[in-house]
C-alpha positions in Angstrom: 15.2 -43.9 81.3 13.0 -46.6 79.4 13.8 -48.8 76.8 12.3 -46.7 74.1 13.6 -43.6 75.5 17.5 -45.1 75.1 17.1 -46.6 71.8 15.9 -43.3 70.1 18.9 -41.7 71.8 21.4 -44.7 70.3 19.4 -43.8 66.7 20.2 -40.0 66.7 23.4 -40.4 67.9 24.3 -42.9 65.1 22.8 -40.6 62.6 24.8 -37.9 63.4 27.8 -39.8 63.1 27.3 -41.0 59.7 26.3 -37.7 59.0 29.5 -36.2 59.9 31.6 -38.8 57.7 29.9 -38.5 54.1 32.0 -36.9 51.2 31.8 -33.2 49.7 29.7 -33.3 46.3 32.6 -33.9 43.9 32.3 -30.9 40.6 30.9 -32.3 37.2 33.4 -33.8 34.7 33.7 -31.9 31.6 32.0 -32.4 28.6 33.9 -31.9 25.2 32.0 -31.8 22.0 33.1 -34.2 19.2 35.1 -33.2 16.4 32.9 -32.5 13.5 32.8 -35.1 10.5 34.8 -33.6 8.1 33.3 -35.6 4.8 30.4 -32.9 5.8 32.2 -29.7 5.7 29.3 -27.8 4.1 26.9 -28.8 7.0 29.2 -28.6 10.0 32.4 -26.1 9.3 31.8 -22.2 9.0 32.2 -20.9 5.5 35.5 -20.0 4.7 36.6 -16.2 4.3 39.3 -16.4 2.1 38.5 -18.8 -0.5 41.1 -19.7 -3.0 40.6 -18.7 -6.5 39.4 -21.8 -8.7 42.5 -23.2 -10.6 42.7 -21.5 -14.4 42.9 -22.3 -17.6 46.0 -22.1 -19.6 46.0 -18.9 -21.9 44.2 -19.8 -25.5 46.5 -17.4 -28.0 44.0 -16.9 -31.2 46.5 -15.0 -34.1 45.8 -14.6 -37.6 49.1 -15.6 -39.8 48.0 -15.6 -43.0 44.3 -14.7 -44.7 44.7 -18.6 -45.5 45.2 -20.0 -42.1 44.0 -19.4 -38.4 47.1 -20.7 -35.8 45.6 -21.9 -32.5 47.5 -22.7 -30.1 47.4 -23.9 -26.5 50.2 -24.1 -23.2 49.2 -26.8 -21.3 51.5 -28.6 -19.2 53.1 -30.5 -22.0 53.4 -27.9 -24.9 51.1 -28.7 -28.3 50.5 -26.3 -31.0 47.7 -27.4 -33.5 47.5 -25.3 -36.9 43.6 -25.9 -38.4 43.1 -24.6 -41.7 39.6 -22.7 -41.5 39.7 -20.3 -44.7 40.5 -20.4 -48.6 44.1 -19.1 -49.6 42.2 -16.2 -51.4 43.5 -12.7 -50.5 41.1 -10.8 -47.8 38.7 -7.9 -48.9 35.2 -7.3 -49.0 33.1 -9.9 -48.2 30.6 -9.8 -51.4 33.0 -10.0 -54.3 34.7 -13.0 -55.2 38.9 -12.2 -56.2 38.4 -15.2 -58.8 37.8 -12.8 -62.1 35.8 -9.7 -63.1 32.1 -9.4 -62.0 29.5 -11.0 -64.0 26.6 -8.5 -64.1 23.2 -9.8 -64.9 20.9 -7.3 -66.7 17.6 -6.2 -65.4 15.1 -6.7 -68.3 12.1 -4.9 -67.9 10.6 -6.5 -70.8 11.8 -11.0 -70.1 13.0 -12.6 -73.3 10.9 -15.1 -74.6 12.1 -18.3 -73.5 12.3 -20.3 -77.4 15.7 -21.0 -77.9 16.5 -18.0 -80.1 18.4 -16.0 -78.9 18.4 -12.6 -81.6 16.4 -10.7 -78.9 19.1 -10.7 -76.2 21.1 -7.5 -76.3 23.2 -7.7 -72.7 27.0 -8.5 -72.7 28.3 -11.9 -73.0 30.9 -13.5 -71.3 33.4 -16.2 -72.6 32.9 -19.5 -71.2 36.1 -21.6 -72.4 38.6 -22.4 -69.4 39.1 -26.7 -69.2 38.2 -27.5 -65.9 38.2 -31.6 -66.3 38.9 -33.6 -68.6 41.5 -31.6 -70.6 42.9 -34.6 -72.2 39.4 -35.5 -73.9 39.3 -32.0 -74.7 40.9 -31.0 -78.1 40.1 -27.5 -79.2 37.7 -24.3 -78.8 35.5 -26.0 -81.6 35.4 -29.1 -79.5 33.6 -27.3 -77.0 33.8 -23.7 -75.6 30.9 -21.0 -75.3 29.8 -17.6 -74.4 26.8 -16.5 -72.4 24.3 -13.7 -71.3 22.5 -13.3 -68.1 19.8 -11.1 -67.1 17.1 -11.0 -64.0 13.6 -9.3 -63.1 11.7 -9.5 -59.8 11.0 -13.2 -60.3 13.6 -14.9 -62.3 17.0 -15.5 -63.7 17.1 -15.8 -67.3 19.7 -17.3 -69.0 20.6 -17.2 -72.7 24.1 -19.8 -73.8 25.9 -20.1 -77.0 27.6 -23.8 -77.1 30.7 -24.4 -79.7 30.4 -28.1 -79.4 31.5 -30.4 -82.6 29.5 -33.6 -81.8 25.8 -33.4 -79.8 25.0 -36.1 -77.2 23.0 -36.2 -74.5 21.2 -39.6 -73.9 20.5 -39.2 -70.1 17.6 -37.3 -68.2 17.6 -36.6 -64.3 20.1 -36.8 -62.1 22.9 -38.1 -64.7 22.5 -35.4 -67.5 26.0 -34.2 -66.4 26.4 -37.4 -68.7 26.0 -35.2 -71.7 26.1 -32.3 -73.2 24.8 -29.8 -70.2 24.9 -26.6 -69.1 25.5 -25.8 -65.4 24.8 -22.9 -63.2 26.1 -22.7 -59.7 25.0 -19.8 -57.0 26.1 -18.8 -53.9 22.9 -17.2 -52.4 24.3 -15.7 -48.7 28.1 -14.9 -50.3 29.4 -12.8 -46.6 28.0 -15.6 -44.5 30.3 -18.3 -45.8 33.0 -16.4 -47.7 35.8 -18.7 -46.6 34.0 -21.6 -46.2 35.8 -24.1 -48.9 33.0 -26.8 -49.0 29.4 -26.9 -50.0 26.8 -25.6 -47.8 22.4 -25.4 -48.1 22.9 -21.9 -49.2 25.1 -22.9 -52.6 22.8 -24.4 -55.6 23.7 -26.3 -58.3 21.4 -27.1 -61.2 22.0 -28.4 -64.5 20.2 -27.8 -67.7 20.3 -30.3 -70.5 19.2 -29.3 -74.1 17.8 -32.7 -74.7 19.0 -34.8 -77.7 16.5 -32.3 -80.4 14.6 -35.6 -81.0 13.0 -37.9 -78.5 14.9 -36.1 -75.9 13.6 -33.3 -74.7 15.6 -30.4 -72.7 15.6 -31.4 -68.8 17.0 -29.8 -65.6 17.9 -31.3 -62.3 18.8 -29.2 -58.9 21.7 -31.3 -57.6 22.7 -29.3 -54.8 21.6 -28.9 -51.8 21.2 -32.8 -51.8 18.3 -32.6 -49.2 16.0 -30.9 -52.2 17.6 -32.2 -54.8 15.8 -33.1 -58.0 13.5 -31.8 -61.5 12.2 -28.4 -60.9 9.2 -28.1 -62.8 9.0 -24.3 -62.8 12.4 -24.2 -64.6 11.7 -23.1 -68.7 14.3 -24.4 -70.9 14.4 -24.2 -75.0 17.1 -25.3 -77.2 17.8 -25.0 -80.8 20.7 -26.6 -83.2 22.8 -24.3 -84.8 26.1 -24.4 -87.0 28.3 -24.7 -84.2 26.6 -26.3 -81.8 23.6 -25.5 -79.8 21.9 -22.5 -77.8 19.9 -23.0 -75.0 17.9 -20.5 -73.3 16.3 -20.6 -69.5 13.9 -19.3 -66.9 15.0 -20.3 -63.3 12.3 -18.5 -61.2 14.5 -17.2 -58.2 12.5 -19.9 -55.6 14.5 -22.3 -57.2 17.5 -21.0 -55.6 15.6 -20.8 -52.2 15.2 -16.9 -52.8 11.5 -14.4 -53.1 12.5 -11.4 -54.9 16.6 -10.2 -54.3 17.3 -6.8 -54.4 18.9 -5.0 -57.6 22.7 -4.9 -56.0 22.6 -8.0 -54.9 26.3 -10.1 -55.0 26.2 -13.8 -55.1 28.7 -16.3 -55.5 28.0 -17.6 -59.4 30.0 -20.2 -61.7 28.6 -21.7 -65.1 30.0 -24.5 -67.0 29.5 -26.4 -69.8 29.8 -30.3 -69.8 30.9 -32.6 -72.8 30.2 -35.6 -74.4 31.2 -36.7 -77.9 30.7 -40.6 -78.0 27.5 -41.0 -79.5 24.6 -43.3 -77.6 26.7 -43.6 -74.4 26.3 -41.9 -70.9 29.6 -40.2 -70.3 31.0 -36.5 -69.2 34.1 -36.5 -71.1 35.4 -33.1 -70.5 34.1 -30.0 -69.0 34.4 -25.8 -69.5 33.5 -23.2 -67.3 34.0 -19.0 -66.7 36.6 -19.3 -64.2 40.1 -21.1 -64.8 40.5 -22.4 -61.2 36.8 -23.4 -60.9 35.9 -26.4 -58.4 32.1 -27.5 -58.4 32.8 -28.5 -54.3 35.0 -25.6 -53.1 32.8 -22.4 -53.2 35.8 -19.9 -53.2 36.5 -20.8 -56.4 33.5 -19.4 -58.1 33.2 -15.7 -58.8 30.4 -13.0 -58.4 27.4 -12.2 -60.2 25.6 -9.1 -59.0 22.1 -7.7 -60.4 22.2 -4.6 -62.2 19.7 -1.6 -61.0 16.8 -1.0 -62.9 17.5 2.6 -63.1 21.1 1.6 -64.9 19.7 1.4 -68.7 
């Protein structure tokens, strides 16, 4: 055998040999995925099937104690009752009559008065005007000051017709201070169910005074002083006003826009108050003492004023 011959033998017989010596293939590690990143729960976790109910509130207990107060209480962890005052300590009923005194019912005049001052062609009840309201220790007697009144309405206005008992006439202030004086005030609740118990002022109350001037250089003035955000003369107001032996009368067209209203329907119930103001010191600006309708009348809490409702035209 040749050279070449033997050393291709030697090279398949090592080949063989190294051949017969290498390892089995060795099986795959396993691979193990990662926990998932929990701050990612809504990405990464399957959606649970049992949530939890969310946490509740504690239990609100609403009761009526009184028709004067509401009680609300709460149970939270530490215990805390609060008691919030939310309506007037007037007895409950309907919700277009005042309790504060009889109805005032304002005549429907199919034929207006003529607004001069003279009142002989009014021929509606009155109504007494002489309860002390403020200033009761300026005030001395009926003669002092004290009054009586007639109202009546149509499809455009209120008219107003007052008798005043007053001993001394001043009134040396126009505009918003004629309160200063001898005045005569009408308030008017114009949405009476919406607010019932509502013991404060609100834009559907009105308050406008009318001042029978000084029956010299004077002349008779009104001024709306409520709601504050329209407050001021009204120019469409009529007012006359004529000396007599007691005092003074003072008669008055408020067209109903003053009081934020077209045309009301006969039956209509607002709230209503009227009040005469007093001063008796002579060329200074002062409201000494004041009479109204209703003994527990306050100008600011409108659950002290009582009800005027309009009378049908069919009732005459």
């Amino acid at each position: 055998m040749d050279l070449r011959a033997r050393l291709l033998a030697m090279f398949l017989l090592a080949s063989a040999l190294a051949a017969c010596t290498l390892p089995a293939p060795a099986s795959p590690t396993p691979f193990t995925f990662p926990t998932p990143n929990m701050t990612l729960t809504a990405i990464f976790a399957p959606a649970l099937t049992n949530t939890p109910p969310p946490p509740t509130l504690p239990p609100l207990d609403i009761t009526i104690t009184s028709a004067a107060t509401l009680s609300h209480t709460t149970t939270p962890s530490t215990a805390t009752t609060q008691s919030i005052e939310l309506t007037p300590s007037v007895t409950a009923g309907p919700l277009d009559t005042r309790p504060n005194g009889s109805i005032i019912t304002a005549s429907f005049l199919s034929t207006p008065p003529t607004i001069d001052g003279y009142l002989n062609e009014w021929s509606s009840p009155s109504f007494s005007i002489n309860s002390v309201v403020f200033g009761a220790s300026a005030w001395s007697s009926k003669s002092d000051l004290s009054g009586k009144f007639q109202i009546g309405w149509d499809s455009s206005n209120l008219y107003l017709a007052v008798q005043a008992t007053d001993d001394k006439l001043v009134q040396v202030s126009s505009g918003i201070s004629i309160y200063k004086g001898d005045e005569v005030e009408i308030m008017l609740d114009t949405s009476l169910s919406d607010d019932f118990y509502v013991r404060y002022l609100s834009q559907d109350d009105y308050q406008i005074g009318l001042s029978p001037g000084n029956f010299g250089s004077l002349p008779p003035g009104n001024y709306r002083f409520f709601p504050r955000n329209i407050r001021g003369p009204q120019s469409s107001i009529v007012i006359k006003a004529q000396t007599t032996s007691s005092g003074y009368n003072l008669e008055a067209k408020l067209p109903w826009l003053v009081f934020g209203l077209s045309s009301p329907p006969s039956g209509s119930r607002f709230g209503f108050a009227l009040a005469i103001s007093d001063n008796d010191q002579a060329g200074v600006a002062n409201q000494q003492s004041m009479v109204a309708i209703i003994s527990g009348y306050r100008l600011a809490d409108p659950t002290t004023w009582g009800t005027l409702a309009l009378e049908s035209p069919t009732a005459n």
